[in-house]
Steps between C-alpha positions, in 0.01 A plus 500: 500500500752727314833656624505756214680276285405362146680220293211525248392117634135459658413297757359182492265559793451835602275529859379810611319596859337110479232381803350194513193576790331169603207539676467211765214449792488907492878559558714687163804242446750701290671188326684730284561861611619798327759316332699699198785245286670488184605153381717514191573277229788248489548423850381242813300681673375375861187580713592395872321519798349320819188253424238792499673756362331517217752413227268264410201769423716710306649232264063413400505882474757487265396214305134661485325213705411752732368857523669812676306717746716786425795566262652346151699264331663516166621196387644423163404861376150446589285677756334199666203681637433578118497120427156272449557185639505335161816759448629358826482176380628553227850650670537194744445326203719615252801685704476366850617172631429359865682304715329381835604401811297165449632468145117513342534177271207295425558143659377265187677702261893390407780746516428631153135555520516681772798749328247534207148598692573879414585439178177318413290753677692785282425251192853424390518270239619114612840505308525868652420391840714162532780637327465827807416222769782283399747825465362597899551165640864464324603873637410372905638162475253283445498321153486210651197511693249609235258195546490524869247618737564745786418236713784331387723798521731597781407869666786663330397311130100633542661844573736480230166402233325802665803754360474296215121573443590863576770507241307336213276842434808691474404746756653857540429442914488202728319566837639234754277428818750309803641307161757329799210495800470087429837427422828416713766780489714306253183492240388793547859635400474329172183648438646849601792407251215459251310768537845761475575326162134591404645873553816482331431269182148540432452900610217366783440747715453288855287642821499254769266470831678374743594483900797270394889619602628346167272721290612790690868467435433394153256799423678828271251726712270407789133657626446443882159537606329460825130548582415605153769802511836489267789510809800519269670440163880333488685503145793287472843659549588555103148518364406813347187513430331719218365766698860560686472294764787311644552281807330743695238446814168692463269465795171626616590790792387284789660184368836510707271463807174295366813235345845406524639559210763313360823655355516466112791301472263209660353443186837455276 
């Protein structure tokens, strides 16, 4: 999605003309449809829509879980169509950390271990992986808690290990799925605050999924969808982003009347 301008940086995520066709009891349900986005590097990005939207859909196409009908993604350079599933792997591996809604950890596993299962399944060496574990854990807060199971770990604390497990591979791109959806609006701010820091001290590149208002104002530049179909984009008054674009509204051409449409200085 280009304005004609170049600042010689590539996007992170480049979508073009993406569907996402399920085929269900006979009936086509277009999960994703026809949806063209450019999601550039060093920013919090933020998916929004309505449960069913299919923000959802198009974060698994992004992350490769899933499978386009139509269209492509480039993600970190890479074509992803071009990519055997061992390469795909490989990425989410390597330069791709997750943060979920239900924070993922494994419930007999301490603080710690749960922070290192990437490393051991990329075969980092122990010293390696404690010393990257114990770096992760320090960097959200939560030295103290090393030994302790989720379980014994407030909603806010299992969320913070989750980042922490993200941060430990030293990813290039953290995809967020409703990172705040369990947490009370004063938690789920801290864990905003988090992730932002992840932009501007580590160079994290942040997407988040989400239908929350926080993550909305907090966002640099925010997707709408609604049934499958990108409804708008909102930049931040003061962003400019490396195509051109600036706090500007761009809208599908039935999108004043299919959704209201709130005025860009909602988000500041």
């Amino acid at each position: 999605m280009s304005n004609g301008f170049s600042s010689g940086i590539e996007p992170i995520i480049s979508i073009q003309n993406l569907h996402r066709i399920y085929h269900l009891e006979g009936e086509d349900i277009h999960a994703v449809n026809n949806i063209t986005l450019d999601i550039w590097p060093g920013y919090v990005t933020a998916i929004v829509g309505r449960s069913g939207s299919g923000k959802t859909t198009l974060l698994n196409l992004i992350a490769g879980l899933d499978d386009p009908t139509e269209g492509e993604i480039h993600i970190l350079g890479r074509r992803l169509s071009s990519l055997s599933e061992p390469e795909r792997l490989k990425m989410r591996l390597y330069e791709i950390g997750f943060v979920f809604q239900s924070f993922g950890l494994m419930p007999l596993l301490t603080a710690a271990e749960n922070v290192g299962i990437p490393l051991r399944m990329r075969g980092t060496n122990p010293i390696e992986r404690e010393q990257a574990v114990a770096e992760a854990l320090e960097w959200v807060g939560l030295s103290h808690r090393v030994k302790h199971r989720p379980y014994e770990l407030a909603g806010g604390e299992q969320q913070r290990v989750a980042i922490a497990r993200a941060l430990a591979s030293n990813p290039r791109l953290i995809l967020a799925d409703e990172p705040t959806g369990q947490l009370d609006t004063r938690t789920g701010r801290r864990i905003l605050d988090l992730l932002r820091r992840l932009v501007i001290e580590r160079e994290i590149t942040v997407v988040i999924v989400s239908h929350d208002p926080q993550v909305i104002q907090e966002a640099d530049v925010v997707h709408e969808l609604r049934d499958g179909q990108l409804m708008e984009t909102r930049i931040k008054d003061g962003i400019v982003l490396p195509d051109g674009s600036s706090g500007s509204i761009q809208f599908m051409e039935d999108a004043q009347t299919a959704y209201e449409i709130p005025q860009a200085s909602s988000i500041n």
